[in-house]
N, C-alpha and C positions, 0 to 999 in steps of 0.2 A: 253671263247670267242667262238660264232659259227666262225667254220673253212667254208672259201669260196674259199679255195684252200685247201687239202687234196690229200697228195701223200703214200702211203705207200710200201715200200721193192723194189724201184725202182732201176730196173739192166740193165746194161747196159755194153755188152762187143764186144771191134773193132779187130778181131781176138780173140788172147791170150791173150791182154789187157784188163781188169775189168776197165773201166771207169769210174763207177759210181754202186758203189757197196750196194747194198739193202739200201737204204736212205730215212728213212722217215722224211718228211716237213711235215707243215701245215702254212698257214695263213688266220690271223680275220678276218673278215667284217672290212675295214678300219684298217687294222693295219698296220704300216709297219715295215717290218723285214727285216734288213741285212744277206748275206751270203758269207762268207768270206773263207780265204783259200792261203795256199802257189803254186805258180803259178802249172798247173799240176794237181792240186786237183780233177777237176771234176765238178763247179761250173758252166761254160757255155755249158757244154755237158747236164747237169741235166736241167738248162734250157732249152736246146732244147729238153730234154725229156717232160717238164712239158708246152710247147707252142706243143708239138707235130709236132714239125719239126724233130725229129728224132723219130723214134721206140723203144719201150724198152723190154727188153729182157724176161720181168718178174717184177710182180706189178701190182698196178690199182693205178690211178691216179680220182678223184673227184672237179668234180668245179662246186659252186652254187647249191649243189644236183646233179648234172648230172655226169654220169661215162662217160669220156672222153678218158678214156684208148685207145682206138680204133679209135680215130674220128683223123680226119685230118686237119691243122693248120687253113684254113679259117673257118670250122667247131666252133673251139672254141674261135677264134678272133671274130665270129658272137653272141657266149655267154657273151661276153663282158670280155675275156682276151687277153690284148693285150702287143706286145714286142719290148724293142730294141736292139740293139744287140753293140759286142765288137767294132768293126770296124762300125763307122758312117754309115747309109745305107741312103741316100737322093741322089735324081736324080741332079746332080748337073749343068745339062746344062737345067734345067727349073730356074723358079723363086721359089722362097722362099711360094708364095701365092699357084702357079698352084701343089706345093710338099703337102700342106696340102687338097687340092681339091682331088689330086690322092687319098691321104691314106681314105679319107672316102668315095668315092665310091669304092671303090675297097672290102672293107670289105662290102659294103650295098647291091650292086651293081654287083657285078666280072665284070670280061673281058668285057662283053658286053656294063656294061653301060659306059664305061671310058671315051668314044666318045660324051655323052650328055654334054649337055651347063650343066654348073652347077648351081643348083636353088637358089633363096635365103637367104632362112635358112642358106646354107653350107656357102655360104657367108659371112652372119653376124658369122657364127662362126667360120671361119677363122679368120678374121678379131680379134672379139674378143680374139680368142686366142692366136695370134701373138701381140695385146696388152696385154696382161697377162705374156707374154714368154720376153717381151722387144724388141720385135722384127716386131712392127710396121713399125718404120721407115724402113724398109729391104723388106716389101711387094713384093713388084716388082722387087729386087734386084733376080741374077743369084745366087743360090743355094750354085755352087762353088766358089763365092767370098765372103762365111761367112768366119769367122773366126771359129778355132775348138770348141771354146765353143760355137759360134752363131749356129754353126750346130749339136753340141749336144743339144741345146734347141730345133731346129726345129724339130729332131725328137722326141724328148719328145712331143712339139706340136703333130707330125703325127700320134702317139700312142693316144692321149688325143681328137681326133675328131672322134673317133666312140663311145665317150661316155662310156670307158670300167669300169668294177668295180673293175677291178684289171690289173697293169704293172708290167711287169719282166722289169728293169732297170740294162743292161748289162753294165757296165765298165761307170757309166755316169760322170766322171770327167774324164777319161784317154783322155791325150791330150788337155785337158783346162790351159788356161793359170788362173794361182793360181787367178788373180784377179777377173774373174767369178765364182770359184767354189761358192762362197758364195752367188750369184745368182741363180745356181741351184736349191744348197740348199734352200735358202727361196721358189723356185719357188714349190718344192717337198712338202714342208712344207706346204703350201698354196694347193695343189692339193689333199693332205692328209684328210687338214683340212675338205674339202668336200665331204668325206667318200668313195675316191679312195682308197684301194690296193693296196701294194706297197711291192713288195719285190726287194731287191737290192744287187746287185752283184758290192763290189765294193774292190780296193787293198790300198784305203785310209781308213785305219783302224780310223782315229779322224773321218773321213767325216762319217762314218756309227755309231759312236759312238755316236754324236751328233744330231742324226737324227732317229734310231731305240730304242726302247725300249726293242726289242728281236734279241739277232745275234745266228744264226748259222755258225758254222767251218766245213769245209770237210777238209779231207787229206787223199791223195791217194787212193779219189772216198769213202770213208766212213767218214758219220756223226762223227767228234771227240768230238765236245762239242756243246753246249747250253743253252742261258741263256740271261742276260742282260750284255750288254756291260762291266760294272764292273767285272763281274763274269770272264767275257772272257778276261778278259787283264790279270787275277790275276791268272786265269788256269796254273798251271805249262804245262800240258798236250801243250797247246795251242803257249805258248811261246817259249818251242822246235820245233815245228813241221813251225809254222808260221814265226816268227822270226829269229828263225835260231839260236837259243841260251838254253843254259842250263839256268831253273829257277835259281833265283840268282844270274845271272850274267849278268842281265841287268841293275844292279846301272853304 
C-alpha cells in the first residue's frame, strides 16, 4: 500500500527522558491503523510529533510526498492532516454549528479571516456533517451542554471540515458513555469508507480491534510489536508489557 503518512526513527527526548524513542510508522491511502500501548508508552507524544505540534529530536517525517519534518502544525493541517486530541478541545461557550465554522476557517483562512461571515458552501457542510455525526438536532445548542460523547463527535466533525486525507484520532472513546461508542465507531467506519486516513490512538483494545486491520504497540516510547489485531492479542511480547500479565496467565 502507498504510504500517505511515513515516519521513520522518530526521537524524541523531555530532558533525560526518551519519550519516543526511534519509532518508525507508516499509514495507506485510506487505511486505518490502530496504535496502542500501556499508559506512558509514548503514543500521544508521537502524535504530537507526527501533527507537528512538537519538535523532534531526530528523523524525517513524510506526508503525501511532502517532507514535513520541519513544517509547522497549520502548515500540514493545510496539506490535509488533521488531529484531535486526549482531552476534548471544543470552544464550549459557542454553539455546536459556530465550533465547526471556526475549525474550517481557521485552517483555510488563519487569524485574519475568523471575523468573515461565513459563506455558503461552509454552511451546507456543517450542516451536513452534523447530520452525518447525529448531531443535527444540537446545531445551535452551547458546545458545553453536549454530553462526552456528543463532544467527542463534534470534534471528529471539527477535524473532518477541512476535507483532510488523513486523522490522528487521540483517545476518541475515553469518556463516552459505552452506549455511544458504537456510534463512533460506525461513524469512523463510514468516514473510512470514503478514503479518509485514519490512524488511532486508542486504550480500548476490542474498539481498535474491530476497526483496524493493522495495530501498532509502543512501550516505553519504542515500537514493541506489529501486525493485525490477532497477531497482537496472541503476542506474548505484548501481553506483558500491555496487560500487565505473564503470557499464560490470562485464561
Amino acid at each position: 500500500m502507498t504510504p500517505l503518512l511515513e515516519a521513520r526513527g522518530i526521537l524524541k527526548r523531555f530532558g533525560g527522558l526518551t519519550a519516543v524513542d526511534g519509532v518508525d510508522i507508516r499509514v495507506g491511502r485510506g487505511e486505518m491503523v490502530g496504535l496502542i500501548g500501556p499508559n506512558g508508552s509514548g503514543k500521544t507524544t508521537l502524535f504530537d510529533c507526527l501533527s507537528r505540534v512538537t519538535a523532534i529530536d531526530s528523523g524525517s517525517i513524510e506526508f503525501d510526498g511532502t517532507d514535513i519534518t520541519r513544517c509547522r502544525p497549520h502548515e500540514v493541517a493545510r496539506l490535509g492532516l488533521s488531529r484531535t486530541f486526549q482531552i476534548i478541545r471544543v470552544y464550549r461557550d459557542l454553539s455546536v454549528a459556530e465550533n465547526m465554522e471556526l475549525s474550517i476557517q481557521w485552517s483555510r483562512v488563519g487569524a485574519a479571516g475568523l471575523f468573515r461571515r461565513t459563506d455558503p458552501a461552509t454552511t451546507r457542510r456543517v450542516d451536513s456533517l452534523l447530520e452525518f455525526l447525529l448531531l443535527g438536532p444540537m446545531r445551535d445548542e452551547r458546545a458545553g451542554d453536549l454530553s462526552g460523547g456528543q463532544r467527542r463527535l463534534l470534534e471528529i466533525g471539527m477535524a473532518l471540515m477541512s476535507e483532510p486525507k488523513l486523522i490522528l484520532l487521540d483517545e476518541s472513546t475515553s469518556g463516552v458513555n459505552p452506549t455511544m461508542v458504537a456510534d463512533i465507531a460506525d461513524r469512523l467506519r463510514a468516514v473510512n469508507a470514503e478514503g479518509v486516513a485514519i490512524l488511532l490512538v486508542e486504550h480500548n483494545v476490542q474498539f481498535v480491534a474491530d476497526l483496524c486491520e493493522r495495530v501498532v504497540v509502543l512501550d516505553q516510547g519504542a515500537k514493541l510489536a506489529e501486525g493485525s489485531p490477532r497477531d497482537i492479542m496472541e503476542n506474548r511480547a505484548v501481553i506483558e508489557a500491555y496487560f500487565g500479565a505473564e503470557a499464560g496467565e490470562t485464561g
